[in-house]
C-alpha positions as CSV (number, residue, x, y, z in Angstrom):
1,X,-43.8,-19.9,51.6
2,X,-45.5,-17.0,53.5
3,X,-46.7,-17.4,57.1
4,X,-50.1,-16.4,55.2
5,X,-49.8,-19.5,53.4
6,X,-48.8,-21.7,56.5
7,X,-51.7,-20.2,58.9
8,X,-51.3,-19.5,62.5
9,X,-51.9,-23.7,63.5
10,X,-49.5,-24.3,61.0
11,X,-47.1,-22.1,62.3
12,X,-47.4,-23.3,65.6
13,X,-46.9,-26.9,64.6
14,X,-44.0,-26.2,62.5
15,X,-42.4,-24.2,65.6
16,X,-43.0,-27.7,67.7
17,X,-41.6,-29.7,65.5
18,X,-38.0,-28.0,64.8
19,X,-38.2,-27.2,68.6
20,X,-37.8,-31.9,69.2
21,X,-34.2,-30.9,68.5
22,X,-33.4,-27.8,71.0
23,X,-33.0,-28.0,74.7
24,X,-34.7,-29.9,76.8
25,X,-34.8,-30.2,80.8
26,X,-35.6,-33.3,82.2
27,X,-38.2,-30.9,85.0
28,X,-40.6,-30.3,81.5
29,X,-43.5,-32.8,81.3
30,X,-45.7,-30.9,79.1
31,X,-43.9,-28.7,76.4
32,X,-45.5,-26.6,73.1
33,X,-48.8,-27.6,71.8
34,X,-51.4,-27.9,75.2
35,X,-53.0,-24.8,76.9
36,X,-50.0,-24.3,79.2
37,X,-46.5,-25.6,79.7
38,X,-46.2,-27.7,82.8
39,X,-42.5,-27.6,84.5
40,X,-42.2,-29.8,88.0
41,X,-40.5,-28.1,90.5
42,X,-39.8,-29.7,93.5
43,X,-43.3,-30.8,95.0
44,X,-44.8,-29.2,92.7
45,X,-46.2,-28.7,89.0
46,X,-46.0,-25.2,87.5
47,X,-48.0,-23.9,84.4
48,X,-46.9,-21.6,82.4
49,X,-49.1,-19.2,80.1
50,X,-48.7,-16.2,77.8
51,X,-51.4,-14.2,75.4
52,X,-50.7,-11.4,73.9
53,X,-54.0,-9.0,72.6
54,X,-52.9,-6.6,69.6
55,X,-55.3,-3.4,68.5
56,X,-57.1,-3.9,65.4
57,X,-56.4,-7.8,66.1
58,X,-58.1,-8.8,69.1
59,X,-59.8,-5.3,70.0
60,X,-61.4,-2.2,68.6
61,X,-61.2,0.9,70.7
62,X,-64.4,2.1,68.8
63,X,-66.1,-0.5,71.1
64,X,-63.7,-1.8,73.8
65,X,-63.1,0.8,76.9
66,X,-59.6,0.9,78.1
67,X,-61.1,-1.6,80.9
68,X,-62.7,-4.1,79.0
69,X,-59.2,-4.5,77.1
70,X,-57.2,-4.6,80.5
71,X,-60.0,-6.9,82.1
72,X,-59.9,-9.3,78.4
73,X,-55.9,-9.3,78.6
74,X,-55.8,-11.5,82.1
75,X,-59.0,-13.5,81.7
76,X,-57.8,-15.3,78.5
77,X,-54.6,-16.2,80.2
78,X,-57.1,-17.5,83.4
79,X,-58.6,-19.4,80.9
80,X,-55.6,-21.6,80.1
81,X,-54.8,-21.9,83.4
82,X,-58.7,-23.0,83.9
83,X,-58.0,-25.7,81.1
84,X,-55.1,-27.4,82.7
85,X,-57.6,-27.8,86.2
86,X,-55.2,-25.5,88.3
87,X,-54.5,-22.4,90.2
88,X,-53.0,-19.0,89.4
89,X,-50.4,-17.7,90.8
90,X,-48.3,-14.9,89.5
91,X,-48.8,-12.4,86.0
92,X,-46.0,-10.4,84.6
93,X,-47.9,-7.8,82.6
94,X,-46.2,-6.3,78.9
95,X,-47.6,-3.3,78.0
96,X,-46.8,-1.9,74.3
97,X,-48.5,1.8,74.4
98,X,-48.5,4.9,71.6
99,X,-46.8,7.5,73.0
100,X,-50.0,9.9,72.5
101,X,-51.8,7.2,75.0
102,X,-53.1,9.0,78.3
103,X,-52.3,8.5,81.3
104,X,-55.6,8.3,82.6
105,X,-56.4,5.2,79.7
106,X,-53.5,3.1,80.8
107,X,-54.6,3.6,84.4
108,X,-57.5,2.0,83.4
109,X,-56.2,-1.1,81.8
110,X,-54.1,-1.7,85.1
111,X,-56.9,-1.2,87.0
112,X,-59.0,-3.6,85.4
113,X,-55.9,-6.3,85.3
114,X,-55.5,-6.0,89.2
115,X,-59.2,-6.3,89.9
116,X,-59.8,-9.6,88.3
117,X,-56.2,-10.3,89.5
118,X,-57.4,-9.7,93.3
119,X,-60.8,-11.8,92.3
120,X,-58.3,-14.8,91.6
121,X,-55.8,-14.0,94.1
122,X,-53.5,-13.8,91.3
123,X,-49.9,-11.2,92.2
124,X,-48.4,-8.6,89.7
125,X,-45.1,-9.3,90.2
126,X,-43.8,-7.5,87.2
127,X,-43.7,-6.9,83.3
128,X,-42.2,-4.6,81.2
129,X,-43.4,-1.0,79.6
130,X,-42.5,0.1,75.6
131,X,-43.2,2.4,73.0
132,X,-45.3,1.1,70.4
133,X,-45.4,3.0,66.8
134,X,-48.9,2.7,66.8
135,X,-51.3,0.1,68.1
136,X,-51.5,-0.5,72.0
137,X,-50.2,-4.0,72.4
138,X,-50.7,-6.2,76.0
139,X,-48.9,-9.0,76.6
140,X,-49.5,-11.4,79.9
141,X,-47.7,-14.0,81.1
142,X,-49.4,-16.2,84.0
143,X,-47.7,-18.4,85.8
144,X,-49.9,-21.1,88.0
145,X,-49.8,-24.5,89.7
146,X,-51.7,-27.9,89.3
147,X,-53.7,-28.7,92.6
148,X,-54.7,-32.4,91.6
149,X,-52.2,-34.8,89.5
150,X,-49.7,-32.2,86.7
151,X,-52.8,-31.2,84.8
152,X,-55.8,-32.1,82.5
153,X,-53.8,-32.1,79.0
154,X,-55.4,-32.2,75.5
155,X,-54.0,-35.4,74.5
156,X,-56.1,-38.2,77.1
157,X,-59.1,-38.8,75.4
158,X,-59.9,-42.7,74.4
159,X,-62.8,-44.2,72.2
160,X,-66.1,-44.6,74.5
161,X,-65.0,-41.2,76.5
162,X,-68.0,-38.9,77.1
163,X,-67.4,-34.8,76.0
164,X,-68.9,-32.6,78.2
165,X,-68.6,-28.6,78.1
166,X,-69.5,-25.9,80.8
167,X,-71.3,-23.6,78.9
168,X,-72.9,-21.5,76.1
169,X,-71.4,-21.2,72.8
170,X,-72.4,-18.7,70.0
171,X,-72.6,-15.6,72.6
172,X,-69.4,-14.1,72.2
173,X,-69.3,-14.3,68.1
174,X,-73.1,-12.9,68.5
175,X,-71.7,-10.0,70.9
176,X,-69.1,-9.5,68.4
177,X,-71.3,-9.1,65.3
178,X,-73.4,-6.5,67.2
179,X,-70.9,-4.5,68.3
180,X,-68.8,-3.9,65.1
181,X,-72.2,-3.4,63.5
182,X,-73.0,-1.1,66.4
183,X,-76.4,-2.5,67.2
184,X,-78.0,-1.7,70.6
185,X,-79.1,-4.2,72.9
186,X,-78.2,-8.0,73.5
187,X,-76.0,-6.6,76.1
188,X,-75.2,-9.7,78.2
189,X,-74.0,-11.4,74.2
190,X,-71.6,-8.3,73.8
191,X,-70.8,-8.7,77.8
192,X,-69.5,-12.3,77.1
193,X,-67.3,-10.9,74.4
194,X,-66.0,-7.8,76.1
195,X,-65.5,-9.4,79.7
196,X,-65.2,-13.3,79.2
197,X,-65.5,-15.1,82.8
198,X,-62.1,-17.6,83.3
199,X,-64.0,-21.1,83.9
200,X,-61.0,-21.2,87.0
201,X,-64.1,-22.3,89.6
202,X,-65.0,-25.2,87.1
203,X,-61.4,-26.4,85.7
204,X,-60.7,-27.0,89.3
205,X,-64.2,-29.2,90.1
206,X,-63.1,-31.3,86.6
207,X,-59.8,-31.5,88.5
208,X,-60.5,-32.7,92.0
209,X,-63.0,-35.4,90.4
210,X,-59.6,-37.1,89.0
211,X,-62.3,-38.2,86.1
212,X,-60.8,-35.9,83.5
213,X,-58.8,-37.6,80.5
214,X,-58.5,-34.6,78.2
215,X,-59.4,-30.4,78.5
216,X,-58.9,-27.6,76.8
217,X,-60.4,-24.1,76.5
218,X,-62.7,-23.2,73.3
219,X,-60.6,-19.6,72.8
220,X,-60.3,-20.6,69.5
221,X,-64.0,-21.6,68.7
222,X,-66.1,-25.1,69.7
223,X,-65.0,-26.7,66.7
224,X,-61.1,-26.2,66.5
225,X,-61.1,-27.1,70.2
226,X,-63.0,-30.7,69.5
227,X,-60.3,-31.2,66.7
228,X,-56.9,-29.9,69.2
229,X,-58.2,-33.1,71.6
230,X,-59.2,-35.5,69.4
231,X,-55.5,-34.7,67.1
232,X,-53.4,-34.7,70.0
233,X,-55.6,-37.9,72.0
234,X,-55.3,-39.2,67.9
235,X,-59.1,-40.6,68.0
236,X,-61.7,-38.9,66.3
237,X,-65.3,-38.1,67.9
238,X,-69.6,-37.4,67.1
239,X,-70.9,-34.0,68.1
240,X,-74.6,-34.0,68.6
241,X,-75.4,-30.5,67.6
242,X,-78.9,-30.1,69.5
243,X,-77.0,-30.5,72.9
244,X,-74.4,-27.6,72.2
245,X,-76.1,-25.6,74.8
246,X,-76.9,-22.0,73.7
247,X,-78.4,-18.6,75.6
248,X,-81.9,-17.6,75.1
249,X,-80.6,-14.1,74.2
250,X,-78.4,-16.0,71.0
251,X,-81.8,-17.6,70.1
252,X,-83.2,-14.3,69.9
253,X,-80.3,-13.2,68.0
254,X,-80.0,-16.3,65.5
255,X,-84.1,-15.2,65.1
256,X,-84.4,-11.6,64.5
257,X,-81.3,-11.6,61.9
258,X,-81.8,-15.0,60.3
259,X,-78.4,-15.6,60.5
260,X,-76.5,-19.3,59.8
261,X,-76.1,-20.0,63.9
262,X,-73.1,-23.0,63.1
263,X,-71.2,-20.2,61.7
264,X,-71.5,-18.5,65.8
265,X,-71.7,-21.4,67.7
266,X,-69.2,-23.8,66.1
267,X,-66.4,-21.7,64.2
268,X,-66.8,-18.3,66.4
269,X,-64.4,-18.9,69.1
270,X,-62.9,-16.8,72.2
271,X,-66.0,-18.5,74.3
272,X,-63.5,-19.2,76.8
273,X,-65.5,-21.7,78.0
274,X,-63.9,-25.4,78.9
275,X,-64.6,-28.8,77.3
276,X,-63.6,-32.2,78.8
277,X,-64.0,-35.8,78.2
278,X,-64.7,-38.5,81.0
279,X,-65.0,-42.1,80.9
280,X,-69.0,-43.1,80.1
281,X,-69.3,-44.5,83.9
282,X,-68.3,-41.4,85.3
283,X,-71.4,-39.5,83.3
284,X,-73.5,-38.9,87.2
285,X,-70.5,-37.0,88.6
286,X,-70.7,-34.3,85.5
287,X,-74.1,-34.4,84.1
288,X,-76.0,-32.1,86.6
289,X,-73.4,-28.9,86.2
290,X,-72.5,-29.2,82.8
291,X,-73.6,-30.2,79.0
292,X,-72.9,-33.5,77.4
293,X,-72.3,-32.3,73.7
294,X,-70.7,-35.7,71.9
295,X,-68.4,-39.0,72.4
296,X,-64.7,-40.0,71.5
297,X,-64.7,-42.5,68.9
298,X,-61.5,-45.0,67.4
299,X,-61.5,-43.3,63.8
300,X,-60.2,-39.9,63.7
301,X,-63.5,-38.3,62.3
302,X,-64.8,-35.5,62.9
303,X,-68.6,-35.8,62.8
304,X,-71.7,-33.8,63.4
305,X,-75.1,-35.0,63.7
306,X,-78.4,-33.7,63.7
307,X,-81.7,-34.3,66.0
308,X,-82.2,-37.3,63.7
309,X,-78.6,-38.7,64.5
310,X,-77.7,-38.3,60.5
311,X,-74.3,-36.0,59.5
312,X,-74.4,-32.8,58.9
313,X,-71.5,-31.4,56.2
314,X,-69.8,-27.9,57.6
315,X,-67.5,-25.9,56.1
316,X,-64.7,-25.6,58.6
317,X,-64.4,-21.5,58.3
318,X,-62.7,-20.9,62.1
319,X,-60.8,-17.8,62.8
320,X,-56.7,-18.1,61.7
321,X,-54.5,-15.1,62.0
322,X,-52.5,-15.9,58.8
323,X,-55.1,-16.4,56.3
């Protein structure tokens, strides 16, 4: 069998499953399969992360400055650290560079690393530098700490439980479109593609309320992230697609191109954004600041409904590296 044939999930859960029989240390109380690892030291709960952004892969340089790809290479690793309600700490920084790469353009991609760095208080303690044959390869590893409890995992949802999210969906897909179709304007969609915001503010709100039974970040699209809580809570759940909250500027988008908008909003991913469920009596706390999108039900459905509360059939067609 080829990993083509297996698909990046499958990969993943293959890798978790043969890893049951390697070594274990009793500090590890949240291993493969969750936005971070979570290892208790002492007092305290670390979280590990690590994303790696390839060229051709994750980024074009005909569209992405030297910045936006230093700036994109922390922010998703913020955003796991956002998903698990807790606080950066340290990031040891891998860069994989042609040697015909200028000085002046790797400059650039550490100064756009320590600037959101410094925004999060996050220390560079570290990394490694390599020759690459040909694409420009960053790898980051983050390193952070729970502030309330050892972390909002993917795997504590239970029937009745609310889902909530903290933002738009569709934008970055949109911004995505536009730029490799080098269309001017819509420049805060191609914005939240280019420069994603870590939801580090929010994750830790979700935290403090102690509310939280599941998180996760929606790098990998609204509707893979739904299925990676309600697969590892084992329950299933009813999205109500008129509440998946969407920017005026996608509207405008979805209009002027007459484009299908579930194929953006649901199945589009690196939104970065962070969903949550919360038990249905804790709805005041969350309902002001962020978007109720759906509930956890006993079956392990997934199920979309329309304005008229009838299903709607999707083709799941989310982004896989493999196939």
């Amino acid at each position: 069998m080829k990993i083509s044939q297996l698909g990046e999930f499958g990969l993943i859960e293959r890798i978790r499953e043969k890893n049951k029989k390697a070594v274990h240390h009793s500090g590890t109380v949240v291993g493969i399969g969750d936005d971070c690892a979570v290892v208790k030291c002492r007092n305290e709960n670390l979280l590990f992360t690590t994303d790696t952004l390839v060229e051709n892969v994750h980024f074009s340089k005909k569209y992405y400055s030297f910045f936006d790809i230093g700036y994109k290479s922390l922010a998703v690793n913020l955003s796991d650290i956002a998903a698990m309600g807790g606080m950066p700490l340290y990031a040891l920084v891998t860069a994989g560079f042609p040697a015909e790469t200028k000085v002046k353009d790797a400059d650039e991609i550490y100064r756009a690393i320590r600037k959101l760095a410094t925004e999060f208080n996050v220390e560079i303690i570290g990394g490694d530098t390599v020759k690459s044959p040909a694409a420009l390869i960053i790898s980051i590893t983050l390193i952070g700490k729970t502030i309330f409890g050892s972390g909002i995992k993917r795997s504590g949802a239970v029937a009745g439980d609310l889902i909530f999210t903290t933002g738009n969906f569709g934008d970055s897909s949109a911004g995505l479109y536009l730029l490799q179709k080098g269309i001017s304007d819509y420049k805060e969609l191609k914005k939240k593609h280019l420069n994603p915001y870590p939801r580090i503010k929010e994750g830790f709100f979700i935290a403090k309320s102690g509310f939280a039974t599941s998180m996760i970040d929606s790098s990998d699209g609204f509707d893979k992230s739904v299925r990676f809580i309600c697969q590892e809570s084992k329950v299933g759940c009813k999205i109500y697609l008129d509440k998946i909250p969407v920017s005026d500027e996608f509207k405008s988008f979805a209009s002027d191109f007459r484009l299908p908008t579930s194929d953006f909003i649901l199945f589009g991913g690196e939104e970065y954004e962070l969903i949550f469920t919360v038990p249905p009596g804790k709805k005041s706390y969350f309902e002001k600041r962020f978007y109720e999108v759906g509930k956890i039900t006993k079956d392990k459905k997934i199920i979309y409904l329309n304005s008229n509360n009838k299903k709607v059939n999707l083709k799941n067609n989310g982004y896989d590296h493999f196939k």
